[in-house]
Structure formats: C-alpha cells, structure tokens
C-alpha positions as CSV (number, residue, x, y, z in Angstrom):
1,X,4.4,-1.0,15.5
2,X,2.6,2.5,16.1
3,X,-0.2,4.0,14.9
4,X,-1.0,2.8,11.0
5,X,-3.0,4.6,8.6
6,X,-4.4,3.8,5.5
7,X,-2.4,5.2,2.2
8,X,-5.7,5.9,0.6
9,X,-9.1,6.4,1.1
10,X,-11.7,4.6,-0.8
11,X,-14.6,1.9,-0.7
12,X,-13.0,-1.9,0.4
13,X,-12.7,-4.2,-2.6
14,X,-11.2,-7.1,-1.0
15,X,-10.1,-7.9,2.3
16,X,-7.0,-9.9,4.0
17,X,-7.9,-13.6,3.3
18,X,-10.8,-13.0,1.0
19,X,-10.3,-15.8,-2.3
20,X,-10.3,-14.1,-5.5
21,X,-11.9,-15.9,-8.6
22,X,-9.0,-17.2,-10.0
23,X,-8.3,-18.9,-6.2
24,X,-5.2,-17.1,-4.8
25,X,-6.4,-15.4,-0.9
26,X,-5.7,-11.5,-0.8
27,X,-2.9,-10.4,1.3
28,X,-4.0,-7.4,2.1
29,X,-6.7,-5.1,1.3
30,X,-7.9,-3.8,-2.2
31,X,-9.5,0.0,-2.0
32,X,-11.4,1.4,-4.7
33,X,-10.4,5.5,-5.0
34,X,-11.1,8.2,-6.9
35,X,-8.7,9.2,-9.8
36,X,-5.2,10.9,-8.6
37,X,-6.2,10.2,-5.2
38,X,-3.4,11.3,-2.9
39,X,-1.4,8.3,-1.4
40,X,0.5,8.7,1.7
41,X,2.8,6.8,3.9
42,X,1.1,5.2,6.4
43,X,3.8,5.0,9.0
44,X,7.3,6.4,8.9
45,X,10.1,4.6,7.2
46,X,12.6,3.7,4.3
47,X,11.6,3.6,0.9
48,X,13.1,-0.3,-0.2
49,X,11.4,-0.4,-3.6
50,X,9.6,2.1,-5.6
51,X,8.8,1.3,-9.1
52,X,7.3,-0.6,-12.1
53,X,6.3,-4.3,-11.1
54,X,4.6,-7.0,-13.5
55,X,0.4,-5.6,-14.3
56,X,0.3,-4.2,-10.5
57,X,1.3,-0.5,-12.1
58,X,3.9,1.6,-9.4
59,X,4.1,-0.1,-6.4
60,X,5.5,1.5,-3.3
61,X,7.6,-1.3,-0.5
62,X,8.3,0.8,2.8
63,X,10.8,-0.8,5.4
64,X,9.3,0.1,8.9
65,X,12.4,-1.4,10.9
66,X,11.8,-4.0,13.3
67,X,10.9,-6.7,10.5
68,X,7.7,-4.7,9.4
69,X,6.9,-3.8,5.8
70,X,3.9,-2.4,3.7
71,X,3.7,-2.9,0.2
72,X,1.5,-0.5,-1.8
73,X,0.5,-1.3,-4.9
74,X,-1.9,0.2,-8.3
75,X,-0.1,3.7,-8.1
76,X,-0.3,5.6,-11.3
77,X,2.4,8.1,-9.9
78,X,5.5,7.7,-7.2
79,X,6.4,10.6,-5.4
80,X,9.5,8.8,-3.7
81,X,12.6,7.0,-4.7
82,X,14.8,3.9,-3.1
83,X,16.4,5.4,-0.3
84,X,14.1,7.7,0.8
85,X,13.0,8.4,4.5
86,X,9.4,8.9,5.0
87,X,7.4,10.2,7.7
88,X,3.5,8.6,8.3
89,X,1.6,11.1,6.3
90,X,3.9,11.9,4.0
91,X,2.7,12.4,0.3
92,X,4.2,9.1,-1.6
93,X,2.4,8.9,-4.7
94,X,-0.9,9.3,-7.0
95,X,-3.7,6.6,-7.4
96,X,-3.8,6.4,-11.5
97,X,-5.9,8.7,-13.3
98,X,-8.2,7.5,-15.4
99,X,-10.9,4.1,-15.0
100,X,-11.5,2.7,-11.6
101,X,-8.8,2.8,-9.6
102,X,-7.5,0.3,-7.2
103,X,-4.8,0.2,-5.1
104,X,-3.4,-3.0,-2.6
105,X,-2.5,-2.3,0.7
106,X,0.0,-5.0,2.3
107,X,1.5,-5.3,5.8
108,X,3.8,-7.7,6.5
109,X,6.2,-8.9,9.6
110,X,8.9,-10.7,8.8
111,X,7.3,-11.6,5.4
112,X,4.1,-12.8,7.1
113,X,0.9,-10.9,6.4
114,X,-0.7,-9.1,8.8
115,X,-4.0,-7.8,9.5
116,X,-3.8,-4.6,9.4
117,X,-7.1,-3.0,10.2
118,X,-6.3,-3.5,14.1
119,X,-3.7,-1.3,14.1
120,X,-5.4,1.5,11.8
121,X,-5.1,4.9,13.4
C-alpha cells in the first residue's frame, strides 16, 4: 500500500493492541480532536460504507483494492456516500461538534488489523 495518512489530527488515546477497561484490545488507534475537525481520506479509494453504526456515531469503511480497508469511526458529519471514489486527502467528513471528540482509525488487510503507524506519510 502507498503512502497513508492519518484522517485526523489530534492527541493519541489508544493505540493498536492497547486493552481497554472493559478487556477487548484496540484495533486501531483512538485520536482525541478538536470539535468539527476536518477528516480526510487517508489513501485513495471506494467508499463501501458510510453511515450510522451501533454508539460509534458515522463511521466511514474505505476499500483500498488489493484486500486493504480503513475503517473510520466517531464522525459527527459524512461528506461521502457508498459508491464514492476518493482521493488521499480528500475531505470525507466532520469530527462531532460538541464534547471531546474521538475518532477510531482502523486499517485492515484482508480483515486482519494492521499497524498502521509504519506506513503513515
């Protein structure tokens, strides 16, 4: 995979493998941002989910070809729709805007998580 980049900026919550208090190991990383912070795509691809899910808020899946995904999830706003191309930079949503935002970064290949800071841009 090329060059990745993170959707958001913001201070590191959690990181891939970290346990949480109730027991389950993160997936990915957690950022803490500021309201309506700006989320982008953080590589090129096809929009394969973009919506509502369970208490995770809007949450963004992008298919990167070649059995790669991210999963983005805590956005108060989607700026894209199933179906969508996207290029890596490209403006796909709004952290929420009010509280302490937190959004979940997830990279996966072929459904595996992957650590994704050694590929960051």
């Amino acid at each position: 995979m090329a060059a990745y980049r993170l959707p958001v900026t913001g201070q590191l919550v959690t990181g891939l493998g970290e346990l949480s208090a109730t027991g389950v190991r993160a997936r990915g990383l957690t950022l803490a941002t500021v309201p309506n912070a700006r989320a982008i795509a953080p590589a090129g691809g096809r929009i394969v989910y973009a919506g509502p899910f369970r208490a995770y808020r809007g949450v963004i899946i992008i298919d990167h070809g070649n059995g790669w995904t991210s999963l983005i999830a805590g956005l108060g706003g989607l700026a894209v729709r199933v179906g969508d191309q996207v290029s890596p930079g490209q403006l796909i949503g709004r952290a929420p805007g009010a509280g302490d935002p937190r959004v979940t970064i997830e990279l996966r290949r072929r459904g595996q998580p992957m650590d994704l800071t050694q590929l960051l841009d």
